[in-house]
N, C-alpha and C positions, 0 to 999 in steps of 0.2 A: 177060468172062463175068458174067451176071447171078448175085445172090445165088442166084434159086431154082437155076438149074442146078448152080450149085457144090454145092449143099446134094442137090440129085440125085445126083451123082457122088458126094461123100464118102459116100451110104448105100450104093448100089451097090458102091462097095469095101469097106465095115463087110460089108454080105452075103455078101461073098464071099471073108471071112477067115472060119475057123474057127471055134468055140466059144472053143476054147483060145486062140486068138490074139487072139480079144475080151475076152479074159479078163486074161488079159496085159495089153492095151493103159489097160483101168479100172485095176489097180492100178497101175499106170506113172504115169500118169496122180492116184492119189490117192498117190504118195509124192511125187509133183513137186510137188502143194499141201500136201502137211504140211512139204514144204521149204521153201519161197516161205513159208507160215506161221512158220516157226521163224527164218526170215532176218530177217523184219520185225520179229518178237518181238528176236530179239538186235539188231537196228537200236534199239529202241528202248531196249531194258535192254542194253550191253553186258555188261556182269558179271554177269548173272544164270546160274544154277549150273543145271547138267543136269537135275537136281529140281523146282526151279522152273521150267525153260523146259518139259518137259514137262507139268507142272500148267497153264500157262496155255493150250499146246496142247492139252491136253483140252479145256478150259475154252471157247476157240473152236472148237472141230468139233462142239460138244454144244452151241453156243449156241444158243436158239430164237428 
């Protein structure tokens, strides 16, 4: 399968799920990267405290 087709197919299914089910699927989707982000963050500080790992995770989703 070519890039474009695949990129065809996955809208066609996005169209054909619901509001609500699209809706679902973005926050799913942004708690899976605030994960992946807090994994790395504690990769790199193990010891840093629930306080500060969520300061620094603000700190990257608001980065410009």
């Amino acid at each position: 399968m070519r890039p474009a087709e695949g990129e065809k197919i996955h809208f066609e299914l996005l169209r054909n799920k619901t509001g609500q089910e699209r809706l679902k699927m973005a926050l799913d989707l942004n708690e899976l990267v605030k994960k992946i982000a807090a994994d790395g963050i504690r990769y790199q500080r193990p010891n840093i405290s629930q306080t500060e790992l969520n300061k620094q995770l603000a700190l990257r989703i608001r980065h410009d």
